[in-house]
BALOBA-1460 file (C-alpha; in Angstrom, 3 decimals):
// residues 284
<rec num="1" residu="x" x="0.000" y="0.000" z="0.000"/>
<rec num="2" residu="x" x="1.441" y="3.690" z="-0.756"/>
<rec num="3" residu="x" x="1.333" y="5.327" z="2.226"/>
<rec num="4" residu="x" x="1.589" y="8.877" z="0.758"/>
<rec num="5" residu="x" x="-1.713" y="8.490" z="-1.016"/>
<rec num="6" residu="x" x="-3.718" y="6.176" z="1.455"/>
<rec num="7" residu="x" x="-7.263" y="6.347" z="1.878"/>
<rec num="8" residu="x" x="-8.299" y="7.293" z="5.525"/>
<rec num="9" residu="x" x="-9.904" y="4.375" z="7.051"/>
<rec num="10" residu="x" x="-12.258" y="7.156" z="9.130"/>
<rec num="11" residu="x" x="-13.958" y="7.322" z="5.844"/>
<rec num="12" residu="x" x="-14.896" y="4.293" z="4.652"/>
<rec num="13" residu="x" x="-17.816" y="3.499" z="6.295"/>
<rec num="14" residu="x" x="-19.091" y="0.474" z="4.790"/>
<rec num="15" residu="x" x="-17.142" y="-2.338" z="6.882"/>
<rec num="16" residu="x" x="-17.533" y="-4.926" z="3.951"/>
<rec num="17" residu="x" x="-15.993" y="-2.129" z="1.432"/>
<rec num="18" residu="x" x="-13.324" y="-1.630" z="4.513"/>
<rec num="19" residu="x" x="-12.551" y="-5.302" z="4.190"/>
<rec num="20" residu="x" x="-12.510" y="-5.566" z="0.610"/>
<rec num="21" residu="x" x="-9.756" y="-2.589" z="0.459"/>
<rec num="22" residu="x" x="-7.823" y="-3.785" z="2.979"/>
<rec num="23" residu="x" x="-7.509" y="-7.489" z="1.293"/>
<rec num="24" residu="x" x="-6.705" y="-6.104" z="-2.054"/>
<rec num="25" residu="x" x="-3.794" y="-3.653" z="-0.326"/>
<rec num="26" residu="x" x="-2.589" y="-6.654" z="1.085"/>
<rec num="27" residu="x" x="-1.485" y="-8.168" z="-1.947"/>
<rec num="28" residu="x" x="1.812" y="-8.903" z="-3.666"/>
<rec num="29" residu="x" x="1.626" y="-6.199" z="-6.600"/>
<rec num="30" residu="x" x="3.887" y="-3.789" z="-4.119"/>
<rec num="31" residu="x" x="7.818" y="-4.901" z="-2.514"/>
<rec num="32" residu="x" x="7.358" y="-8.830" z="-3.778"/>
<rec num="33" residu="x" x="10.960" y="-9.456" z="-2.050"/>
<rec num="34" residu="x" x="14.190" y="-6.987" z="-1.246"/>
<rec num="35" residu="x" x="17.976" y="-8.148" z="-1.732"/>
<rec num="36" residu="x" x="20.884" y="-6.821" z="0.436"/>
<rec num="37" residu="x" x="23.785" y="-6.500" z="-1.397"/>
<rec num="38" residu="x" x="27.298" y="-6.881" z="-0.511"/>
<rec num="39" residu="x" x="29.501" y="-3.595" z="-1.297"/>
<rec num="40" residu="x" x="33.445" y="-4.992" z="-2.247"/>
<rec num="41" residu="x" x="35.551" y="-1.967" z="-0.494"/>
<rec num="42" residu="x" x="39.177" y="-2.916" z="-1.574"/>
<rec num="43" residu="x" x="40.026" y="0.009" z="-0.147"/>
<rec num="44" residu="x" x="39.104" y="-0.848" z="3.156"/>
<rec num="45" residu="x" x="41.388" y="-4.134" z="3.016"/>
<rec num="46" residu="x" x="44.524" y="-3.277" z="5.470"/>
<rec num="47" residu="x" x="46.474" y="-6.121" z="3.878"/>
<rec num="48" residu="x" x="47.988" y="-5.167" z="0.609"/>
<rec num="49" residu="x" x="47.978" y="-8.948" z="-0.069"/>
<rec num="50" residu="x" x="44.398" y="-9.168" z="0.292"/>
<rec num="51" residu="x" x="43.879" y="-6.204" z="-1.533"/>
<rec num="52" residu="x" x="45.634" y="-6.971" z="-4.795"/>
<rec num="53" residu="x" x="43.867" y="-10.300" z="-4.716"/>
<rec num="54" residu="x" x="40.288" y="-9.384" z="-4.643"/>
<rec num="55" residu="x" x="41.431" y="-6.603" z="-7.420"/>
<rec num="56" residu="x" x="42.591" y="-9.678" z="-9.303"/>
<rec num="57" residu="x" x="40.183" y="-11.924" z="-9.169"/>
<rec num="58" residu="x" x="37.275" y="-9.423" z="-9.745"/>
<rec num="59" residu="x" x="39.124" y="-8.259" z="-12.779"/>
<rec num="60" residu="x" x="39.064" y="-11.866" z="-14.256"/>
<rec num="61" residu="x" x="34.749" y="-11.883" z="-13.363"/>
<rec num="62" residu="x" x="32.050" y="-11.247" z="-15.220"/>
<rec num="63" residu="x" x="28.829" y="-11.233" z="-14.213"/>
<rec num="64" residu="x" x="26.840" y="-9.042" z="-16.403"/>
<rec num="65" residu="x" x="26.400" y="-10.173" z="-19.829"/>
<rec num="66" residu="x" x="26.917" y="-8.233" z="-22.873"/>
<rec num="67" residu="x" x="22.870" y="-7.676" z="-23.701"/>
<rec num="68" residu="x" x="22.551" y="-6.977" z="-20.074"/>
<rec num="69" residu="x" x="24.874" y="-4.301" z="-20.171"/>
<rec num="70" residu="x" x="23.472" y="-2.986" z="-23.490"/>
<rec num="71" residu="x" x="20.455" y="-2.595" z="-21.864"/>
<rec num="72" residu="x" x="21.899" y="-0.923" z="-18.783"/>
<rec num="73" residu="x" x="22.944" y="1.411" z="-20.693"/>
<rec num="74" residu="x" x="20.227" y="2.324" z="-22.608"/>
<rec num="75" residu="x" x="18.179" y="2.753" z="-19.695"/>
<rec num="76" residu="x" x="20.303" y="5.305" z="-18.246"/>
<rec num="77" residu="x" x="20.255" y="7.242" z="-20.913"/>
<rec num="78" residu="x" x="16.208" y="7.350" z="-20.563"/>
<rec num="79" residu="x" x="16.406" y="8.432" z="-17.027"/>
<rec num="80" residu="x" x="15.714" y="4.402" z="-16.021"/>
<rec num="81" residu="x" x="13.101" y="3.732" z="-18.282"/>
<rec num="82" residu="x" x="12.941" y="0.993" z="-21.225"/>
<rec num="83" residu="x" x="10.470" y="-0.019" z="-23.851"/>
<rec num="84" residu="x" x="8.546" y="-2.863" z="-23.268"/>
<rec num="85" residu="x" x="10.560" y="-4.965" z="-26.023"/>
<rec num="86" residu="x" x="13.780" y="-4.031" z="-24.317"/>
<rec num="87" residu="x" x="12.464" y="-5.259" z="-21.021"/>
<rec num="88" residu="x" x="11.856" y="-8.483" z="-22.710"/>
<rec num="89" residu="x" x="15.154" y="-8.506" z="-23.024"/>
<rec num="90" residu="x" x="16.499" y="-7.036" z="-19.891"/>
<rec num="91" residu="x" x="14.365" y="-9.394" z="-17.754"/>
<rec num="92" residu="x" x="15.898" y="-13.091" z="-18.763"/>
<rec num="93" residu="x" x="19.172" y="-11.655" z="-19.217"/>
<rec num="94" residu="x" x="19.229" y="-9.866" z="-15.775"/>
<rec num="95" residu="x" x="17.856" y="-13.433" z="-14.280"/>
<rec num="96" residu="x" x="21.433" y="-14.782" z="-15.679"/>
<rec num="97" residu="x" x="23.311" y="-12.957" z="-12.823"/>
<rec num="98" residu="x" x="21.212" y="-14.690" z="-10.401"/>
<rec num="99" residu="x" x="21.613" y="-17.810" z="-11.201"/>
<rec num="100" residu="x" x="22.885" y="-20.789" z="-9.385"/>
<rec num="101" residu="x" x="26.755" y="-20.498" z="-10.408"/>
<rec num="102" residu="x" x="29.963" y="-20.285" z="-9.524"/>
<rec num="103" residu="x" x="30.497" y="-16.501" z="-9.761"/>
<rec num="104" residu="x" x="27.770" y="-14.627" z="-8.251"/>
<rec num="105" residu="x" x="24.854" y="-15.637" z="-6.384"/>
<rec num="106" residu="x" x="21.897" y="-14.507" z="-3.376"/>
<rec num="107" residu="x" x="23.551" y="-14.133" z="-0.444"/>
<rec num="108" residu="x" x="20.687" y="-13.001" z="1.394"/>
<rec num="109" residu="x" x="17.282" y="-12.976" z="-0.226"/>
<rec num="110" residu="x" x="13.513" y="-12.301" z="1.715"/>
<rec num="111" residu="x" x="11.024" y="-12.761" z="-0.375"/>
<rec num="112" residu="x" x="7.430" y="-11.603" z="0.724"/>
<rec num="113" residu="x" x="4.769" y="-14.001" z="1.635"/>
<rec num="114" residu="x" x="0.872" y="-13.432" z="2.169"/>
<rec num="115" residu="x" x="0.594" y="-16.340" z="4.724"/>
<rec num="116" residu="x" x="4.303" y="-16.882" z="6.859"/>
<rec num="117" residu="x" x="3.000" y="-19.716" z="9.132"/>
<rec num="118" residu="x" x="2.369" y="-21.771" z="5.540"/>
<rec num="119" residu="x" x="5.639" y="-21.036" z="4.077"/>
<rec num="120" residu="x" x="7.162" y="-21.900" z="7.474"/>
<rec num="121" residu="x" x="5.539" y="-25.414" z="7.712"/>
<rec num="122" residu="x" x="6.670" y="-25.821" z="3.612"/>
<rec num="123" residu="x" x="10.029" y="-24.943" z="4.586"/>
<rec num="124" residu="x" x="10.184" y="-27.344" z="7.314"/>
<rec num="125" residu="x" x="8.478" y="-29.605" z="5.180"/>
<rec num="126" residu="x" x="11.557" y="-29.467" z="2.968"/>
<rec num="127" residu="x" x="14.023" y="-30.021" z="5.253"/>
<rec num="128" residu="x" x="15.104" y="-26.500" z="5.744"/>
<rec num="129" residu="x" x="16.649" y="-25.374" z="9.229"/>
<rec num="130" residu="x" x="14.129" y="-22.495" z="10.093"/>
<rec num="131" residu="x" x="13.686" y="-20.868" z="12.956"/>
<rec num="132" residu="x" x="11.127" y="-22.337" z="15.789"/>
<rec num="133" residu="x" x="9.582" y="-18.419" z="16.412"/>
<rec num="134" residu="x" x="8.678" y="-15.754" z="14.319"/>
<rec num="135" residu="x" x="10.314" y="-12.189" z="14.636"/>
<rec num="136" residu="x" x="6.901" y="-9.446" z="15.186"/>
<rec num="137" residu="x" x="3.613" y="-9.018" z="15.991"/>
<rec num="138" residu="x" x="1.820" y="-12.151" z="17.411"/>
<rec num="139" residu="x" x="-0.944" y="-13.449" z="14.479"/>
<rec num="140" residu="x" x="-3.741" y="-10.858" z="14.107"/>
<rec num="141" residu="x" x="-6.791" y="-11.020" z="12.073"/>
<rec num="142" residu="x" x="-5.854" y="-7.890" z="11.307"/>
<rec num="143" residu="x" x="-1.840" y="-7.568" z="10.608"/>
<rec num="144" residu="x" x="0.321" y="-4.675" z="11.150"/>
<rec num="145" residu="x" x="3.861" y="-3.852" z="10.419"/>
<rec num="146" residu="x" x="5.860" y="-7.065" z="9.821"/>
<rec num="147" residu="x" x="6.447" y="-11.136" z="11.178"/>
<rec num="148" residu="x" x="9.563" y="-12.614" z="9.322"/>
<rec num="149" residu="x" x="11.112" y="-15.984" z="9.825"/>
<rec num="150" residu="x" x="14.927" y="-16.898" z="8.784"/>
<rec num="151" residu="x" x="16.377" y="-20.264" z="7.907"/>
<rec num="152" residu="x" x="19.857" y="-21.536" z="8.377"/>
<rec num="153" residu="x" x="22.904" y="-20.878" z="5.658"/>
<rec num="154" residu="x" x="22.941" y="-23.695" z="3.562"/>
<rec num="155" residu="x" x="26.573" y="-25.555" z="2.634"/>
<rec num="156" residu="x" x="27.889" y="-24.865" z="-0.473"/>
<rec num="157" residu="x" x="30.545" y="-27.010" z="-1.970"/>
<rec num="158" residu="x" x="33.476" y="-24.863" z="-3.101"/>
<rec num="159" residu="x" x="37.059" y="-24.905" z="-4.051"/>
<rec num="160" residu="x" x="39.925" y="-23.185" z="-1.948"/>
<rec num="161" residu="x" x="43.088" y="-22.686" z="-4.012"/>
<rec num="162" residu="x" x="46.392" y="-23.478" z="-1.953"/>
<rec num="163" residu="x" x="48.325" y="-20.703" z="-2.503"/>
<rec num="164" residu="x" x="51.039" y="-22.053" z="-4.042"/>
<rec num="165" residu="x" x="50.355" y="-21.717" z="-7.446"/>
<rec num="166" residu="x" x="52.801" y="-19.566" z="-9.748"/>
<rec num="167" residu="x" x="51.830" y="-15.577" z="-9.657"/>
<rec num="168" residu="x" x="49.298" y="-16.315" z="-7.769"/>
<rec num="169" residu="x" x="46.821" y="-17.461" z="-10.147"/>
<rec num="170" residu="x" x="43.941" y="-19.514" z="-9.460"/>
<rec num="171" residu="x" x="43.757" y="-21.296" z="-12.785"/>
<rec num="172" residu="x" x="47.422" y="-22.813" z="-11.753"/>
<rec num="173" residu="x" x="46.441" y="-23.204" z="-8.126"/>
<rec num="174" residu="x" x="45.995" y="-26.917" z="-6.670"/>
<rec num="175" residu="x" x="42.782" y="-26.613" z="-5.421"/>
<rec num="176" residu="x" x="41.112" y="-27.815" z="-2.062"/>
<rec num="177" residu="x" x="37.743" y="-29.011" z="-1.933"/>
<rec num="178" residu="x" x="35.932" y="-27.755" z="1.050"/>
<rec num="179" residu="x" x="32.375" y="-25.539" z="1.827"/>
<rec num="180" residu="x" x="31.254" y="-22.955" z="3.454"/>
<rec num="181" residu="x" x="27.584" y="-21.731" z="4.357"/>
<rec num="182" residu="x" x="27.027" y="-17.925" z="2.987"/>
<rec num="183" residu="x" x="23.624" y="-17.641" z="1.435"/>
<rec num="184" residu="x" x="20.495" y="-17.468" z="3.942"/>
<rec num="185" residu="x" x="17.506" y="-16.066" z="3.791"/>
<rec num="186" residu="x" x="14.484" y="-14.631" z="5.844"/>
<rec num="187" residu="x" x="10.788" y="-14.699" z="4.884"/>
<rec num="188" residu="x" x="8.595" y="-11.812" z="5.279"/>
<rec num="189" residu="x" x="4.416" y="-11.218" z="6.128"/>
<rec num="190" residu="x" x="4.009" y="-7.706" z="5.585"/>
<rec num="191" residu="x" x="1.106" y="-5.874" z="7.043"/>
<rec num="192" residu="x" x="-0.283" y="-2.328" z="7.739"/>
<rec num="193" residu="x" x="1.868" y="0.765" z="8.295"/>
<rec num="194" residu="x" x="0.969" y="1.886" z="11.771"/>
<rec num="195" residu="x" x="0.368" y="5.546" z="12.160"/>
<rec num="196" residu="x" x="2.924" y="7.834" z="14.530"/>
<rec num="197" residu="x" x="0.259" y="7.423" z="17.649"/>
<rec num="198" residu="x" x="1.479" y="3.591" z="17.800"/>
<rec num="199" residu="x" x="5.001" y="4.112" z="17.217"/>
<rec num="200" residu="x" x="5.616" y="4.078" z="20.671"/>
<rec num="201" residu="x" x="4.620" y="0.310" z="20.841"/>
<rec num="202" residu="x" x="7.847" y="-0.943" z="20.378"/>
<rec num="203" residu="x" x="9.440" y="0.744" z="23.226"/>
<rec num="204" residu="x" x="5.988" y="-0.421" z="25.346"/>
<rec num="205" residu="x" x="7.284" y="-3.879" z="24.553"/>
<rec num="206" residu="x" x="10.623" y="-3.564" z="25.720"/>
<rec num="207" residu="x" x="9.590" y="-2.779" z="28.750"/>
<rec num="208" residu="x" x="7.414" y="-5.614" z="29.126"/>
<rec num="209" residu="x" x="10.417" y="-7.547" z="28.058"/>
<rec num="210" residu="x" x="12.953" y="-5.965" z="30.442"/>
<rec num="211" residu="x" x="9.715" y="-6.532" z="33.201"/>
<rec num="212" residu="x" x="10.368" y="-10.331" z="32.515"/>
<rec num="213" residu="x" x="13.626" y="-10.786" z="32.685"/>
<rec num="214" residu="x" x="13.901" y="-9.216" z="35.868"/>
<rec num="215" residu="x" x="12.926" y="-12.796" z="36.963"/>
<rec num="216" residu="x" x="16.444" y="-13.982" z="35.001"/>
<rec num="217" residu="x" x="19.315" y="-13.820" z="37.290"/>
<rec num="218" residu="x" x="22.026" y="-11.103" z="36.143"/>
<rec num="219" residu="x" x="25.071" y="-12.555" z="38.474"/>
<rec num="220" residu="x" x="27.414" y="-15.311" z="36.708"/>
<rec num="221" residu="x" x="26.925" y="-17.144" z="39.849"/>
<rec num="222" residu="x" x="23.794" y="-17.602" z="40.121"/>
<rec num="223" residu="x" x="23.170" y="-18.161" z="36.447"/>
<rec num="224" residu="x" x="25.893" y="-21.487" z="36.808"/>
<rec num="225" residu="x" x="24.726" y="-22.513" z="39.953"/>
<rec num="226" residu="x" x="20.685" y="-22.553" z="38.743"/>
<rec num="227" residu="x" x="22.162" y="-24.109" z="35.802"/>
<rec num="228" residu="x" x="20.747" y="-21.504" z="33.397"/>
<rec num="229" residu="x" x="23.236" y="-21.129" z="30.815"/>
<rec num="230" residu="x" x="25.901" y="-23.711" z="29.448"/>
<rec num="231" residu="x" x="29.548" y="-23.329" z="30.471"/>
<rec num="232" residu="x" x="32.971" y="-24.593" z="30.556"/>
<rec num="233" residu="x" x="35.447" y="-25.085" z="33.157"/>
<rec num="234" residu="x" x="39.142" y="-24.285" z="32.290"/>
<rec num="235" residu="x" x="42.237" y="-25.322" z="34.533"/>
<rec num="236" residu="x" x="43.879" y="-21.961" z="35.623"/>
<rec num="237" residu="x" x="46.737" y="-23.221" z="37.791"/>
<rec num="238" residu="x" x="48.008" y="-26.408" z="39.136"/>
<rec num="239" residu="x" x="46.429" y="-27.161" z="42.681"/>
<rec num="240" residu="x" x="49.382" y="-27.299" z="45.340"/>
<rec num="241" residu="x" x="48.130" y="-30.578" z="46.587"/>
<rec num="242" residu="x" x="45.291" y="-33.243" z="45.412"/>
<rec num="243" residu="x" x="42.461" y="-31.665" z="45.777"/>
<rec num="244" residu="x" x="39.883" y="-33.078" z="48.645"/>
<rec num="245" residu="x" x="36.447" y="-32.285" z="49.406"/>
<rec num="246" residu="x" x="36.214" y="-30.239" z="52.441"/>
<rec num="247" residu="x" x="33.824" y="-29.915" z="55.204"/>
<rec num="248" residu="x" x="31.288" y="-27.248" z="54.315"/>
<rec num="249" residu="x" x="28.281" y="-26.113" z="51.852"/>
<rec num="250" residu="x" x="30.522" y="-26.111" z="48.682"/>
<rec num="251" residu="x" x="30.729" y="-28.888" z="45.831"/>
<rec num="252" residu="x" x="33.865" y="-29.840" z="45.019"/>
<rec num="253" residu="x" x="33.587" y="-27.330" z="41.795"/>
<rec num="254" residu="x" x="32.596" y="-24.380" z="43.809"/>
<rec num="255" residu="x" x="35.420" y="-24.942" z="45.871"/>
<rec num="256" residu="x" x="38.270" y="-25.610" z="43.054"/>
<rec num="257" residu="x" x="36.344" y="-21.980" z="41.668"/>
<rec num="258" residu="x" x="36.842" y="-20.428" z="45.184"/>
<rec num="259" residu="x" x="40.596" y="-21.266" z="45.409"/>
<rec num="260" residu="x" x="41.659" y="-20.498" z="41.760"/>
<rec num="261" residu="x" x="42.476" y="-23.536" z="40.446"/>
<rec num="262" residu="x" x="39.366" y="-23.605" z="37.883"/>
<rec num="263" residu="x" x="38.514" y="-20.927" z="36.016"/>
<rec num="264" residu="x" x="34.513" y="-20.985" z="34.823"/>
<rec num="265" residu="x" x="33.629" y="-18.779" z="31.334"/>
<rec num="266" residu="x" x="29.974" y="-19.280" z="29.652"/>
<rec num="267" residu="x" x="29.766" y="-20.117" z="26.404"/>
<rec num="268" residu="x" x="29.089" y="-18.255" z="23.634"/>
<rec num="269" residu="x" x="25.394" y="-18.133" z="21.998"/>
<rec num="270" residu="x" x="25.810" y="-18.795" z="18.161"/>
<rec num="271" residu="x" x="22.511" y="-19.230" z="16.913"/>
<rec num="272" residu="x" x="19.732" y="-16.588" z="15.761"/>
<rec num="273" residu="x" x="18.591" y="-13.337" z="17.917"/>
<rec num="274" residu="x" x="15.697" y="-15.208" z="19.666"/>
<rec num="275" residu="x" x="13.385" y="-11.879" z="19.008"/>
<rec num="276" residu="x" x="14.107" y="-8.874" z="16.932"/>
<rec num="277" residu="x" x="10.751" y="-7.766" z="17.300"/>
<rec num="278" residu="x" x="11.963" y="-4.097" z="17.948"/>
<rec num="279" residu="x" x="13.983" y="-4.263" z="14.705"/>
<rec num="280" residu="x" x="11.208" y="-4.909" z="13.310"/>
<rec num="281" residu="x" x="8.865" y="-2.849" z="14.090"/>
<rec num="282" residu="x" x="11.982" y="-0.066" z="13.174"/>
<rec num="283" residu="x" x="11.161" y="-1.335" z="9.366"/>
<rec num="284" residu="x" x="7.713" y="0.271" z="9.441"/>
């Protein structure tokens, strides 16, 4: 729905003509899906090895092809525009740079779905690691803003050269076979744009959120002793003697914590924010 040239809702008063203008703005015909693209900033490299080699190897790339470029350039010389039989052409050929190959590819596409707890359950379905909760608004008969779902990189076979090839050229590199997970996506259920009286809903949220967690200990102590996060112990120095259990309330543990000889440090959380919902709600 355009925004800038919205109806007011005050003024429809027939609720069934309300309904039926409200389905139809909920369609597809407006942001089907967004890309984020990453920006190559040589300049930015502090190694003048690395440097030199992504210089190199994007000199030896092409992604765009020839009628793709052709038609590039014709359209900005009409201020973006193209006729419709150029954009027969521009279309297919524009689809080649997106296709699965060894050059370029999506790194990180969200398409935009009318029903997100369906394409969740296909996902699943297909054996896609998606996340268990969705990032939003709860479901609403009537939805606002945005509810998105990601799933998990998926592995990509690809070749690492050795380095040891002559100039430094791939083509004479012995190659490695290996992978690595880059592309992943999210999936998006957009809804209304909220007006500026609700924009303070986000901020009402976090502090229903930061209400809640008062319940979730904030001392390292308590949070290993309650057994509320996952840990590891690490030797820190060599006890003077063998250690023995003494009398008292402490575990054996606790008391190799108390006189140095263990050192306790949580471990690091590596999956998926568990809510973004503020985020979120910033996309309105």
């Amino acid at each position: 729905m355009d925004t800038t040239t919205a109806t007011d809702p005050s003024t429809l008063v027939d609720p069934g003509t309300l309904r039926t203008k409200f389905a139809l703005a909920m369609r597809l015909d407006r942001n089907l899906f967004c890309v984020s693209t990453t920006l190559l900033r040589p300049e930015k490299l502090d190694s003048n090895e690395a440097r030199e080699l992504s210089l190199n190897l994007l000199a030896k790339r092409k992604i765009f092809t020839d009628k793709l470029l052709e038609m590039l350039k014709i359209a900005e010389a009409q201020e973006g525009r193209l006729s419709e039989e150029k954009a027969e052409v521009f279309v297919p050929e524009a689809l080649k740079t997106f296709s699965w190959q060894q050059s370029a590819h999506f790194n990180h596409l969200t398409p935009r779905t009318l029903d997100i707890t369906a394409a969740q359950t296909r996902m699943q379905g297909a054996g896609m690691a998606v996340k268990s909760r969705f990032e939003g608004p709860p479901l609403r008969k009537c939805p606002i803003t945005m509810r998105q779902a990601s799933f998990l990189a998926l592995e990509e076979p690809v070749s690492f050269p050795t380095g040891q090839a002559e100039k430094d050229t791939i083509e004479c590199s012995t190659l490695v076979e290996g992978s690595h997970k880059a592309p992943f996506g999210e999936i998006e259920e957009r809804g209304a744009a909220v007006t500026a009286k609700e924009r303070g809903l986000p901020e009402t949220v976090d502090a229903l959120m930061t209400d809640g967690f008062q319940k979730f200990p904030d001392d390292w102590d308590d949070l290993m002793n309650q057994g509320s996060i996952y840990f590891q112990f690490q030797i820190a120095k060599e006890p003077k003697e063998r250690p023995i259990l003494r009398k008292g309330n402490q575990t054996l543990p606790e008391q190799l914590i108390t006189e140095g000889v263990v050192e306790v440090f949580p471990i690091t959380y590596e999956d998926f924010c568990p809510s973004r919902l503020p985020a979120s709600f910033n996309q309105i």
